[in-house]
LUMTORLUM-946371 format. One record per atom (N, C-alpha, C): residue number from 0; residue in three letters; atom name; x, y, z. Coordinates in nm, 4 decimals. Layout:
// residues N
 resi resn name        u        v        w
  NUM  ala   CA        X        Y        Z
...
***
This chain:
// residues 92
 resi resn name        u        v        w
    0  unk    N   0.9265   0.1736  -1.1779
    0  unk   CA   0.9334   0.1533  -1.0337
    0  unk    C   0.9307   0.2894  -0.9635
    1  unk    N   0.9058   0.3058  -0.8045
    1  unk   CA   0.9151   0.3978  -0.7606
    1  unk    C   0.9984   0.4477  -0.7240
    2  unk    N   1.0725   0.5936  -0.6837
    2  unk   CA   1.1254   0.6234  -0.6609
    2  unk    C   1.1964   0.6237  -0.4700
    3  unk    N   1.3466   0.6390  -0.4759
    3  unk   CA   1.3729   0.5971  -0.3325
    3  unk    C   1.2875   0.7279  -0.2201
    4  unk    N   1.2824   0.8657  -0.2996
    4  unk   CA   1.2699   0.9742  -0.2153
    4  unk    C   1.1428   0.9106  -0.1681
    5  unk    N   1.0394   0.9052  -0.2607
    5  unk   CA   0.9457   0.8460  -0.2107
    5  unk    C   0.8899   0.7794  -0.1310
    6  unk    N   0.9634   0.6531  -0.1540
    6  unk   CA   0.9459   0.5236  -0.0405
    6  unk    C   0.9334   0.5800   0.0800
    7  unk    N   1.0729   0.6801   0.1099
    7  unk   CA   1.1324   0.7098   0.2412
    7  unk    C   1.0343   0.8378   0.2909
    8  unk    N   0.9865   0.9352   0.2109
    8  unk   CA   0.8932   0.9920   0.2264
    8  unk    C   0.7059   0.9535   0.3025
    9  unk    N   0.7126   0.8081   0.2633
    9  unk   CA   0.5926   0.7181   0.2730
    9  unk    C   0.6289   0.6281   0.3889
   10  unk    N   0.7480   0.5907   0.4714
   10  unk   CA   0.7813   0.5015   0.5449
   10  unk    C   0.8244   0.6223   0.6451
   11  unk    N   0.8516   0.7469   0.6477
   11  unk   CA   0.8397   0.8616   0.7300
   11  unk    C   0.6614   0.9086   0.8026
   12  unk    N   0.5933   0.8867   0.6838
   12  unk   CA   0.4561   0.8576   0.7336
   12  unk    C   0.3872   0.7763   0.8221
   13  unk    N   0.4379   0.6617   0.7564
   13  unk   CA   0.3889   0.5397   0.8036
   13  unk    C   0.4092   0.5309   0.9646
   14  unk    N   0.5508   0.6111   1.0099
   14  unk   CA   0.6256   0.5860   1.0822
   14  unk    C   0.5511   0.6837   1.2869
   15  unk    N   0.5174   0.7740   1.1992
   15  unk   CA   0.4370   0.8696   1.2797
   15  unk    C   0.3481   0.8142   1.3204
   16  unk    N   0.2858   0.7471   1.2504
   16  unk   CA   0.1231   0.7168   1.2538
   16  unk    C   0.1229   0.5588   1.3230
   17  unk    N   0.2001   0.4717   1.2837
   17  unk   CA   0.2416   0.3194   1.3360
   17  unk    C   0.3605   0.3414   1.3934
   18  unk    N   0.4470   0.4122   1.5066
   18  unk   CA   0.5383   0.3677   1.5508
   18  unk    C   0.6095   0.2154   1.6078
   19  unk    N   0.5016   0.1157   1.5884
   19  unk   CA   0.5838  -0.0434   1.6604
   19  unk    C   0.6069  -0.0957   1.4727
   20  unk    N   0.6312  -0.0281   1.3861
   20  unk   CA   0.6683  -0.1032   1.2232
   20  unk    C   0.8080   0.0010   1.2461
   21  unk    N   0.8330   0.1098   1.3129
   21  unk   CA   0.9646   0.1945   1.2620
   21  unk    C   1.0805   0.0585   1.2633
   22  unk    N   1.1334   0.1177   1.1596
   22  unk   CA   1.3029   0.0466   1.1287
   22  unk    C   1.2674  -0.1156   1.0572
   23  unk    N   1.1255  -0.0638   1.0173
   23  unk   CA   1.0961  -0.2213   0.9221
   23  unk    C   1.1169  -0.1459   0.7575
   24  unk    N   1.1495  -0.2409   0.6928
   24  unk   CA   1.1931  -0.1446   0.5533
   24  unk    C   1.0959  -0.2616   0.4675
   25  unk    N   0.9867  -0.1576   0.3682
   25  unk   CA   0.8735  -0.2802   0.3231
   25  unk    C   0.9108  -0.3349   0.2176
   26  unk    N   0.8103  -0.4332   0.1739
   26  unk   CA   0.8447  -0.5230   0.0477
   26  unk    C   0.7453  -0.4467  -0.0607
   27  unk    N   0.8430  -0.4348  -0.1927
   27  unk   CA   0.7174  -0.2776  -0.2859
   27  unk    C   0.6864  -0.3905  -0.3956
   28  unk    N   0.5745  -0.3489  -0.3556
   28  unk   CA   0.4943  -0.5123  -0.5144
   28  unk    C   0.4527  -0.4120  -0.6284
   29  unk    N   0.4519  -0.3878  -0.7397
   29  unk   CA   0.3550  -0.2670  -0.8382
   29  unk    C   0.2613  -0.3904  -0.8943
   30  unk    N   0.1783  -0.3106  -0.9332
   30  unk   CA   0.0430  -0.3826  -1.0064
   30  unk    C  -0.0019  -0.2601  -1.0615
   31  unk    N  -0.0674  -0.3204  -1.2017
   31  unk   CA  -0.1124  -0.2538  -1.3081
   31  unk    C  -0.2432  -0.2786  -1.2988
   32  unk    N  -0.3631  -0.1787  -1.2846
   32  unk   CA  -0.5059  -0.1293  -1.2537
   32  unk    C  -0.5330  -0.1178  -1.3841
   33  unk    N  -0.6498  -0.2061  -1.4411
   33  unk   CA  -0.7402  -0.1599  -1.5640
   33  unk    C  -0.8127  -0.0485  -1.5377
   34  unk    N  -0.9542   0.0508  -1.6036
   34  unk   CA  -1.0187   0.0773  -1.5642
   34  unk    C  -1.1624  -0.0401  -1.5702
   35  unk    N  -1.2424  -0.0170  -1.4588
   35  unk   CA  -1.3652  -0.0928  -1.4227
   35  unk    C  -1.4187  -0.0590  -1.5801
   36  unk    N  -1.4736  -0.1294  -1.6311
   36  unk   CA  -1.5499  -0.1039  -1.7730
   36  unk    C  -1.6544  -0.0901  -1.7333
   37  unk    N  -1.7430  -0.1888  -1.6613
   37  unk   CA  -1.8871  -0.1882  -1.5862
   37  unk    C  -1.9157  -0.0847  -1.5613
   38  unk    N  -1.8364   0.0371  -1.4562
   38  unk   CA  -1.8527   0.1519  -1.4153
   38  unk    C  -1.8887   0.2512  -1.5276
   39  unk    N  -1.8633   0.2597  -1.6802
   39  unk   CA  -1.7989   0.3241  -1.7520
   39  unk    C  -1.8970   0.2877  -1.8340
   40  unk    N  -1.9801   0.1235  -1.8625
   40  unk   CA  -2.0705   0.1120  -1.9636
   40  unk    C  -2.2200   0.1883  -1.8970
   41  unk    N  -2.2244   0.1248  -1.7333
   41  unk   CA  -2.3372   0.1805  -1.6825
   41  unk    C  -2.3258   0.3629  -1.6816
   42  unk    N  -2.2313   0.4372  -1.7036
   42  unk   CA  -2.2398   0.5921  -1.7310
   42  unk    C  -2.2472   0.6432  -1.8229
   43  unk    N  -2.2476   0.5298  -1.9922
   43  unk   CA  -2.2546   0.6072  -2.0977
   43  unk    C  -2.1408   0.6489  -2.1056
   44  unk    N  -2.0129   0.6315  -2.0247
   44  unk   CA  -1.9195   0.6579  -2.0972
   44  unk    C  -1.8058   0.5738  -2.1770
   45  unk    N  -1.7811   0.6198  -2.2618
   45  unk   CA  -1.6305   0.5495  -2.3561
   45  unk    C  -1.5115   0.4622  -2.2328
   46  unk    N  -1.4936   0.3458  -2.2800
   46  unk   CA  -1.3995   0.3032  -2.1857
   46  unk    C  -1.2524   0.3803  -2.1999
   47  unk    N  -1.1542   0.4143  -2.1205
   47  unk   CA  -1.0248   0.4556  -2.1068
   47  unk    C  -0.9428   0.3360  -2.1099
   48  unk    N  -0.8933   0.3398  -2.1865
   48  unk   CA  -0.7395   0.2674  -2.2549
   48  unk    C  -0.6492   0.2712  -2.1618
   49  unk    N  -0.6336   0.3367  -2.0384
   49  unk   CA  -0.4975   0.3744  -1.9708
   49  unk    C  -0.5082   0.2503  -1.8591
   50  unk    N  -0.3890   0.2250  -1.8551
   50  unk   CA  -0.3400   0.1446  -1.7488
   50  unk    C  -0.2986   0.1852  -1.6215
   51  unk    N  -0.3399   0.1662  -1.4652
   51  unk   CA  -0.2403   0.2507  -1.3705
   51  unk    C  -0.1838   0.1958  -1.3076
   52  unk    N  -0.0630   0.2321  -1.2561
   52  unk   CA   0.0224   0.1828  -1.1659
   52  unk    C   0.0248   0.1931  -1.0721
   53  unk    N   0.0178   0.0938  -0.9492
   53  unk   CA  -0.0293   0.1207  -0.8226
   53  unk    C   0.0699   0.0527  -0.7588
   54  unk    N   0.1209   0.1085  -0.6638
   54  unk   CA   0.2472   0.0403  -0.5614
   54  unk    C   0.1709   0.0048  -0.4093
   55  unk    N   0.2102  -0.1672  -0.3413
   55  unk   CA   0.1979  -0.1062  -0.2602
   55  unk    C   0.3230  -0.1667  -0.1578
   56  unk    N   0.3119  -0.1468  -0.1017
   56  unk   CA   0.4329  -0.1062   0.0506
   56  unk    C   0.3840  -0.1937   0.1407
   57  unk    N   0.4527  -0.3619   0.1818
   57  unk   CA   0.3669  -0.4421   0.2893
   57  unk    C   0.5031  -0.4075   0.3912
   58  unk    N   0.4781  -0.3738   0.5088
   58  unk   CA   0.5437  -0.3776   0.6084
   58  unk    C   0.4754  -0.5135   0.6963
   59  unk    N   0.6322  -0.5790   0.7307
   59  unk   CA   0.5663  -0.6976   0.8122
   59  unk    C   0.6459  -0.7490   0.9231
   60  unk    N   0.5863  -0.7537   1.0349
   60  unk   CA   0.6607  -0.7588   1.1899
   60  unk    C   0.6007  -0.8912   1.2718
   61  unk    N   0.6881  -0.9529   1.3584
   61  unk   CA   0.6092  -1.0895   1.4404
   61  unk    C   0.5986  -1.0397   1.5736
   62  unk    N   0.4713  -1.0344   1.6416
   62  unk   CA   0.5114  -1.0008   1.7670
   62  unk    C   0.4115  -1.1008   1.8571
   63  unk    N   0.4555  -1.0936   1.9623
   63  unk   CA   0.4275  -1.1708   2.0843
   63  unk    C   0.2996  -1.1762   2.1519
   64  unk    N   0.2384  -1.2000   2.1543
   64  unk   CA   0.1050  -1.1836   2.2597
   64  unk    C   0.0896  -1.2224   2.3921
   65  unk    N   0.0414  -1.2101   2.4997
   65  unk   CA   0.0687  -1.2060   2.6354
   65  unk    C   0.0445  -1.4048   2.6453
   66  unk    N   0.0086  -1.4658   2.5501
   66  unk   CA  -0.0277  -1.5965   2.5831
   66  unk    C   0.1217  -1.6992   2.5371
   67  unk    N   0.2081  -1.5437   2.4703
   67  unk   CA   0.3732  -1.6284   2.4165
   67  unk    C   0.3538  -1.7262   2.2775
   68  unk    N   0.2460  -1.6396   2.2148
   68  unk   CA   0.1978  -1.7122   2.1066
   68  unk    C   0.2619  -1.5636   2.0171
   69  unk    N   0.3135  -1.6684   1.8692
   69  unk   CA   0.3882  -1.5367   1.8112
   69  unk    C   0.2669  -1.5399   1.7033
   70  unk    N   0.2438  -1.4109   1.6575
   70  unk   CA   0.1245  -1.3643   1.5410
   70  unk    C   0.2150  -1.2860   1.4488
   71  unk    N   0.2155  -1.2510   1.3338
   71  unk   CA   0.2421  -1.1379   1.2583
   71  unk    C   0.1214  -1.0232   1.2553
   72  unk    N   0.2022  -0.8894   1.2615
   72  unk   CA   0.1341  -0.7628   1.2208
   72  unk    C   0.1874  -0.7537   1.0391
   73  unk    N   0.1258  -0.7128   1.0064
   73  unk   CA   0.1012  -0.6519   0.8760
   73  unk    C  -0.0057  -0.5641   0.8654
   74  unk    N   0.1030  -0.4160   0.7791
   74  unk   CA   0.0224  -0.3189   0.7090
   74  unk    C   0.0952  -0.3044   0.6021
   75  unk    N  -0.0140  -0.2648   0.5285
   75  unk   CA   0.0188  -0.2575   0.3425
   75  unk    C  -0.0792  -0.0817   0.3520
   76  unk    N   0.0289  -0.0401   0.2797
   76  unk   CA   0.0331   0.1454   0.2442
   76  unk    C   0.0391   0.0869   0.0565
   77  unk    N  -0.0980   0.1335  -0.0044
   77  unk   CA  -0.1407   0.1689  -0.1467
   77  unk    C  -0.0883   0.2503  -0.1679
   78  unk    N  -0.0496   0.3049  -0.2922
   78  unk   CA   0.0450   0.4506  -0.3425
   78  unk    C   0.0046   0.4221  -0.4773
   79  unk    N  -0.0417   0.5913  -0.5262
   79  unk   CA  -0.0028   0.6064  -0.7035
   79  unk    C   0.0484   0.5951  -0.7679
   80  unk    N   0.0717   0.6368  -0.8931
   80  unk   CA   0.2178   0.6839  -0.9360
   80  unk    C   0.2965   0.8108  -0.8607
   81  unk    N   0.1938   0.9025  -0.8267
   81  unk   CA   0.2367   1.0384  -0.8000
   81  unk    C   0.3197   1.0254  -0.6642
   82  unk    N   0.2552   0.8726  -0.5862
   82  unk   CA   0.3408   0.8924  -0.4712
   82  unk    C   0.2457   0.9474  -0.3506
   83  unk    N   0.1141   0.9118  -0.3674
   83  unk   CA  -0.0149   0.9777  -0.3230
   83  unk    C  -0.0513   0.8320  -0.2362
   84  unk    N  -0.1012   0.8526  -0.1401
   84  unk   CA  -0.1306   0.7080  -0.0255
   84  unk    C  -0.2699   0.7023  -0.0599
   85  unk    N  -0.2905   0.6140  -0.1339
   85  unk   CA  -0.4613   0.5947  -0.1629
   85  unk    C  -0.5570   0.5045  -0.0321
   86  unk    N  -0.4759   0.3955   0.0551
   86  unk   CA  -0.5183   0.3545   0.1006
   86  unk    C  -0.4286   0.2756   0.2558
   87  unk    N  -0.4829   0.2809   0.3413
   87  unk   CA  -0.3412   0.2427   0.4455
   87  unk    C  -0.4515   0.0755   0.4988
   88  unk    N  -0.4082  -0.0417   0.4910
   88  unk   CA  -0.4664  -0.1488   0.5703
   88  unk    C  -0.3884  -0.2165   0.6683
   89  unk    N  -0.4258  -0.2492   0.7655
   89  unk   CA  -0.3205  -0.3365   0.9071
   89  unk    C  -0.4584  -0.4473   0.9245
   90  unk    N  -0.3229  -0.5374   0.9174
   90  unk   CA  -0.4356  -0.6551   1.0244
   90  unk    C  -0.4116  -0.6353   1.1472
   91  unk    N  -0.5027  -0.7142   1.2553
   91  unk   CA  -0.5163  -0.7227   1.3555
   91  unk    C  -0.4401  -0.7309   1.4798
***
């Protein structure tokens, strides 16, 4: 699992960049990444044995719309192992 410095390091980010998610604390899912073999047969190269670990971070908030119709926001922050943001997504 990941570490807390981390999280808080990554939800300090998050936080700058999305201020209406501050003081939401996310839900951390890990999933284990094969490598693509396809990628790897079409290059002539040897497949890699390694497994990776990928975290990601769903922050999730309900908010209001001017019609008093409630929607959820959601963004999900991807992370490495290293603790590296591979990918940031928000819905609408």
């Amino acid at each position: 699992m990941i570490n807390k410095k981390t999280v808080n390091r990554i939800k300090r980010m998050v936080f700058k960049k999305f201020p209406e998610f501050k003081g939401i604390d996310p839900k951390i899912l890990e999933r284990k990444v094969k490598p693509q073999s396809a990628i790897y047969r079409k290059l002539s190269l040897g497949t890699p044995k390694i497994l990776r670990k990928v975290f990601r971070l769903k922050f999730e908030r309900k908010v209001t719309t001017v019609d008093e119709i409630e929607i959820d926001r959601i963004l999900t922050v991807t992370i490495n192992e290293a603790g590296e943001i591979i990918k940031i997504t928000e819905s609408r």
